[in-house]
C-alpha positions in Angstrom: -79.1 -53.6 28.1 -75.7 -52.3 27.2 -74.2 -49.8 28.9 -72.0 -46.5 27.9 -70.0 -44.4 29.4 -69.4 -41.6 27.4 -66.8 -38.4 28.0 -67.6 -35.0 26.4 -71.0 -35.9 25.8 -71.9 -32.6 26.1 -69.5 -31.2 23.2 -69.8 -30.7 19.4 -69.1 -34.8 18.0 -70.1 -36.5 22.0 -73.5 -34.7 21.9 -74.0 -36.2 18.3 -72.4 -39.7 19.0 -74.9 -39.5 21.9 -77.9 -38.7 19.7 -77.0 -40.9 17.6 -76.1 -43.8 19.4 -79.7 -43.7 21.3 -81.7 -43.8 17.7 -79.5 -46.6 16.4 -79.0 -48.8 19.2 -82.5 -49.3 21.6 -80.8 -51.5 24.0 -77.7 -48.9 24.9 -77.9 -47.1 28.3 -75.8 -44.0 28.2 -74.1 -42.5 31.0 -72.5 -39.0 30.2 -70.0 -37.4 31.6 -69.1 -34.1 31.1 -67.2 -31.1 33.1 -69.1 -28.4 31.2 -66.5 -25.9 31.0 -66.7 -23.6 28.0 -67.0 -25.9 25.2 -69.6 -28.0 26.8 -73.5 -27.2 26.6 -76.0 -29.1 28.6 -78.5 -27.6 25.8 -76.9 -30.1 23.1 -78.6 -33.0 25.6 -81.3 -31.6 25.5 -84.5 -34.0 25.9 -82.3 -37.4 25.9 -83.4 -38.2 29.4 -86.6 -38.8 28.0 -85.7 -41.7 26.3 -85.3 -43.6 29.4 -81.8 -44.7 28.5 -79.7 -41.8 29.4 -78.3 -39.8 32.7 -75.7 -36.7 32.7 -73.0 -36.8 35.5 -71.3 -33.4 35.8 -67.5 -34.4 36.5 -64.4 -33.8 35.8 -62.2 -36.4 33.7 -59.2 -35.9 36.0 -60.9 -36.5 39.3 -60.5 -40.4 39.6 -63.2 -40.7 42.3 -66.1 -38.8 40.6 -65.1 -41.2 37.5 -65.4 -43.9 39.5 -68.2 -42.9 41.0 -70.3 -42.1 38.2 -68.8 -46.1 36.9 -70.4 -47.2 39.7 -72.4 -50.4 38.5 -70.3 -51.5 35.5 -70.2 -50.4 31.8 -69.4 -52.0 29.1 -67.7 -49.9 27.0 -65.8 -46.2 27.5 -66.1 -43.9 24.6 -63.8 -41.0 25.3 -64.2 -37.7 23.8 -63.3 -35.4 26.2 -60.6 -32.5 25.3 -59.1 -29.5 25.5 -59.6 -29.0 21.2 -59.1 -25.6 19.8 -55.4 -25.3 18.6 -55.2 -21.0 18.8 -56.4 -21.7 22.8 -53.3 -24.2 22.9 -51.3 -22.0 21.5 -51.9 -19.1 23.7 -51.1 -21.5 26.9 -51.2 -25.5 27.0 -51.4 -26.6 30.5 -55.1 -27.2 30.6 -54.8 -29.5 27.7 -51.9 -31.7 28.6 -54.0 -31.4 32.3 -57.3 -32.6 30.3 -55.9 -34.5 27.4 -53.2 -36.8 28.9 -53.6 -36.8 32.9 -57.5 -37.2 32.3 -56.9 -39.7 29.6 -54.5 -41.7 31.7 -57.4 -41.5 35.0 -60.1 -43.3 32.8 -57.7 -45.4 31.4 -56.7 -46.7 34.6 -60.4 -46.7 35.9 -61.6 -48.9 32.9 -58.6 -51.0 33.6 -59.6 -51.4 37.5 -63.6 -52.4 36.3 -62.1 -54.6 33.4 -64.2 -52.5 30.9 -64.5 -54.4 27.7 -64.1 -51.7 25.0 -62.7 -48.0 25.8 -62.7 -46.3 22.5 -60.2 -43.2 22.2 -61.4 -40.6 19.5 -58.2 -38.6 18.5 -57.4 -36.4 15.5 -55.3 -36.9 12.3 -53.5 -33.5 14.0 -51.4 -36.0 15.4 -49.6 -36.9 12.5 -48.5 -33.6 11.4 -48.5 -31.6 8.0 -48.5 -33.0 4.6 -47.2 -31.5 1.3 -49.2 -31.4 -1.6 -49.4 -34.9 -2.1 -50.4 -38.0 -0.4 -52.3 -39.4 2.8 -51.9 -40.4 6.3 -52.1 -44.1 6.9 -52.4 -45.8 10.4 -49.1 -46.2 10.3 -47.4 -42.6 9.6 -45.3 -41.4 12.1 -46.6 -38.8 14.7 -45.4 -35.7 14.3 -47.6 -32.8 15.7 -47.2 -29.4 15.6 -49.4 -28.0 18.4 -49.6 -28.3 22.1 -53.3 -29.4 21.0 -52.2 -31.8 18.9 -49.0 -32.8 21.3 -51.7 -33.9 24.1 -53.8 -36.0 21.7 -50.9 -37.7 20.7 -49.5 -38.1 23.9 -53.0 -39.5 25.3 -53.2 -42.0 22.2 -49.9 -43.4 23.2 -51.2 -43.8 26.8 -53.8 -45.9 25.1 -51.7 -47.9 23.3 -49.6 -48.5 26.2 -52.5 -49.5 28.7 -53.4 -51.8 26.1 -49.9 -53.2 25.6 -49.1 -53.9 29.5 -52.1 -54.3 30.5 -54.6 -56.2 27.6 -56.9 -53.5 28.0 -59.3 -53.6 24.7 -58.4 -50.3 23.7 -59.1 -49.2 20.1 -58.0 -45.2 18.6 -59.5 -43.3 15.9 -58.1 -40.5 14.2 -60.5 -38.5 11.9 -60.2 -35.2 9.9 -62.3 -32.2 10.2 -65.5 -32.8 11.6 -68.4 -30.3 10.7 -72.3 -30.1 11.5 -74.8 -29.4 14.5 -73.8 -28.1 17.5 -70.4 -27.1 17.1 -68.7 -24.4 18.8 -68.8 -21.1 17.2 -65.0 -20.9 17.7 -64.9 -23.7 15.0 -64.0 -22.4 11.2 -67.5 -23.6 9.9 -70.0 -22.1 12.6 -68.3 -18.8 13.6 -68.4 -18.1 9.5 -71.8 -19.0 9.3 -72.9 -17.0 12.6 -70.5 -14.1 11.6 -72.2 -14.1 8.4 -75.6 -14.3 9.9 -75.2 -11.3 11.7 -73.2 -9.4 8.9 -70.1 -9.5 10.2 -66.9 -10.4 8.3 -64.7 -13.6 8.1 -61.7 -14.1 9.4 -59.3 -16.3 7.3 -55.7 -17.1 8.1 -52.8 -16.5 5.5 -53.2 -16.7 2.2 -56.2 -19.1 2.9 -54.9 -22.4 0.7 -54.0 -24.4 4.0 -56.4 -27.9 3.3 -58.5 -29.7 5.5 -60.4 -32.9 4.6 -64.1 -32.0 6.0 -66.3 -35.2 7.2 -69.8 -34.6 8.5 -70.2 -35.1 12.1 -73.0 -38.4 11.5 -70.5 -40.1 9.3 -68.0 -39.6 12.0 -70.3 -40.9 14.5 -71.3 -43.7 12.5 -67.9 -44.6 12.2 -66.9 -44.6 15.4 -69.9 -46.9 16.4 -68.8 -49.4 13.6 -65.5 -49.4 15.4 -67.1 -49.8 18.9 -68.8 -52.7 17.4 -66.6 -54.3 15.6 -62.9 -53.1 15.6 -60.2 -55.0 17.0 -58.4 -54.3 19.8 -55.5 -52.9 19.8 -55.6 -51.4 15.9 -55.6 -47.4 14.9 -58.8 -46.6 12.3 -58.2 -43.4 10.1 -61.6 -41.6 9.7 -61.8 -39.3 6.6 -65.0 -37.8 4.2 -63.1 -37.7 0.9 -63.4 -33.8 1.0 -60.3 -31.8 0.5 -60.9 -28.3 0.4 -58.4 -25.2 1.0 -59.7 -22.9 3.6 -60.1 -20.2 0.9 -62.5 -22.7 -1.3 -64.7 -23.4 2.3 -65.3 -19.8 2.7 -66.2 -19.2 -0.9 -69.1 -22.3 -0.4 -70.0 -20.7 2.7 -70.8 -16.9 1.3 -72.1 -18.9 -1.3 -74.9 -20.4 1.1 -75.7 -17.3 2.7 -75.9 -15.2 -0.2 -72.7 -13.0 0.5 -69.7 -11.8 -1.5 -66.1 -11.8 -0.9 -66.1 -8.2 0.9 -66.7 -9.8 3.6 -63.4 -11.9 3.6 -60.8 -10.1 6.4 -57.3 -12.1 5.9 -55.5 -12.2 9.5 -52.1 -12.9 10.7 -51.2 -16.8 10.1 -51.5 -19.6 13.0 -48.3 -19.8 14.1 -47.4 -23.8 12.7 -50.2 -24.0 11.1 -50.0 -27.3 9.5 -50.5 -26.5 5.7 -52.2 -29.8 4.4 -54.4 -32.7 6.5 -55.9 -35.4 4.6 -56.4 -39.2 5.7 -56.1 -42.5 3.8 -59.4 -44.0 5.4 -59.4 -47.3 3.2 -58.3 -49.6 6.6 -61.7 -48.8 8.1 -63.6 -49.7 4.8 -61.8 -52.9 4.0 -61.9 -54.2 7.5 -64.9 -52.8 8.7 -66.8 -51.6 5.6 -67.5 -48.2 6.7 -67.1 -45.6 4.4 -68.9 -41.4 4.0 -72.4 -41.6 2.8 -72.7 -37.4 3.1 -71.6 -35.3 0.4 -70.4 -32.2 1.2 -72.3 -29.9 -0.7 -75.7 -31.2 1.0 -74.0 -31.7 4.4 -72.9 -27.7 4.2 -76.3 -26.7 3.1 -78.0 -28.8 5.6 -75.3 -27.0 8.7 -76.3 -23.8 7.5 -80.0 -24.3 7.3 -79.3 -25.8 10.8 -77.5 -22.8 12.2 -80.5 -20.7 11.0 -83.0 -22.5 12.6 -81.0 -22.5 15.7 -80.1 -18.9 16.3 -81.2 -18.8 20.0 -78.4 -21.8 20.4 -75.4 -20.4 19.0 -76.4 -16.5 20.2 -76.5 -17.8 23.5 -72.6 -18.9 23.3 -71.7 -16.5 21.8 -73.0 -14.1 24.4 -72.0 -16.3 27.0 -75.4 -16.9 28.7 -75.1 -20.3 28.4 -72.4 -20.5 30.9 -75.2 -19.9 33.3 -77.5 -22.3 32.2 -76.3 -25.0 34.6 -76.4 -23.3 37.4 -79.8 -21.4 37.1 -81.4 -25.1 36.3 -79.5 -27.4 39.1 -77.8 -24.6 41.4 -73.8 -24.4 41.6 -73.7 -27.1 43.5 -75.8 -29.6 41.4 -74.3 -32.9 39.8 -76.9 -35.0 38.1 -79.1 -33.2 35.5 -82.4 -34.3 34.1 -81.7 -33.3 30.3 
């Protein structure tokens, strides 16, 4: 039996690579690691254990002996998701992402290193690269250029991986996808906190004038991806991950009021992002050629299936956005707790 070590796993895309993962692939053995600090939710693991092939570790990326530790017994591949990943929380202070993002990208790479791993997988962001105009894409090979301490720290942890892989032959492989959307994400995220605001009657916030463009994948075809890649991507190489889905901002809201029956009185404009890149978009065709992946989900069911997901999950995303699931942990293992049956 395979096994995983898997970082994040109790965020927005590792909770769904997780999920995922253990459907497609009956001979994996996941071990998940996770710090839980805001943007992680032990509720997104919900059940897994009871596959057989799954354990939660709660540590800390950075701490290079509960990393070990919770290596302990040999994997065969790192799949890294683990970040510091909303851009307005960068902007308002960025220590705790270059802390998380590079220093704790650097500790498992040196880990995985040290237990000759034979596949650590590093899931970045087309942030990296920058802002496009109104035309073209970003290939593997575009320049990086980021614009955000968030997207600074992804950058700077994809060139750790490059490096480790360049001294050191480590099997390291990078993806860089665009907007991800779908279950479980964070209702600081564009797509959920409309949705939720919307839910409860409450208005939208959109920055600017609303025509800054995002290419939107589905979460699943992300994750699908990235095991395709795990599989079967060579060492060494950058994949671009994209869903063929350029929308402004201003467009996704309108789809979204759409969905939920609402009208445009309930758009609020606010003050820009400061830097905020106007266009994203990825060519993805490397990853198709090479690897013949390619989006199955088309947006307009994808959306429609996130917001009938959202409604049947109210408890979920109330409970962030109350903050009571900040507790959970702790009222199920104790503060002290490590390992969690989930």
């Amino acid at each position: 039996m395979k096994r995983l070590f898997v970082t994040g796993a109790a965020g927005f895309i590792g909770s769904n690579f997780v999920r995922r993962a253990l459907h497609l692939k009956t001979d994996w053995h996941i071990v998940a690691l996770d710090a839980l600090t805001y943007a992680g939710n032990l509720e997104n693991l919900r059940g897994l254990a009871d596959t057989g092939r799954f354990e939660f570790v709660r540590g800390d990326i950075c701490d290079a002996a509960a990393v070990r530790g919770a290596l302990a017994g040999g994997v065969w591949a790192i799949v890294h998701f683990a970040a510091e990943s909303h851009v307005d929380r960068s902007i308002h202070g960025g220590a705790e992402f270059v802390r998380t993002n590079v220093l704790g990208t650097q500790v498992l790479l040196e880990q995985a290193r040290q237990m000759g791993v034979n596949r650590f997988l590093q899931v970045s962001t087309d942030e990296v690269y920058g802002s496009l105009g109104p035309v073209g894409r970003f290939s593997e090979t575009s320049p990086l250029a980021p614009n955000s301490p968030y997207s600074a720290s992804k950058a700077s942890a994809d060139l750790l991986a490059r490096a480790y892989h360049r001294t050191y032959e480590l099997p390291v492989l990078i993806t860089r996808c665009s907007n991800n959307y779908g279950p479980y994400q964070f209702p600081e995220k564009v797509i959920p906190l409309f949705i939720t605001n919307l839910m409860e009657g409450q208005p939208v916030p959109l920055y600017g004038d609303g025509l800054n463009v995002r290419d939107w994948v589905h979460v699943s075809d992300h994750c699908d991806a990235l095991l395709t890649v795990l599989e079967s991507g060579v060492p060494g190489e950058v994949y671009n991950i994209g869903g063929n889905n350029e929308l402004t901002n201003l467009q996704l809201t309108h789809t979204i009021l759409r969905e939920l029956g609402r009208d445009e009185s309930l758009i609020r404009p606010v003050q820009d992002r400061p830097a905020h890149d106007r266009r994203y978009a990825v060519d993805f065709s490397k990853i198709t050629r090479e690897l013949g992946w390619s989006p199955q989900i088309r947006f307009a069911d994808g959306i429609r299936d996130t917001v009938g997901w959202y409604r049947e999950h109210e408890i979920w995303w109330r409970a962030i956005k109350t903050g009571e699931y900040l507790h959970y942990y702790e009222r199920q293992y104790g503060a002290g707790g490590v390992n969690a049956p989930v």
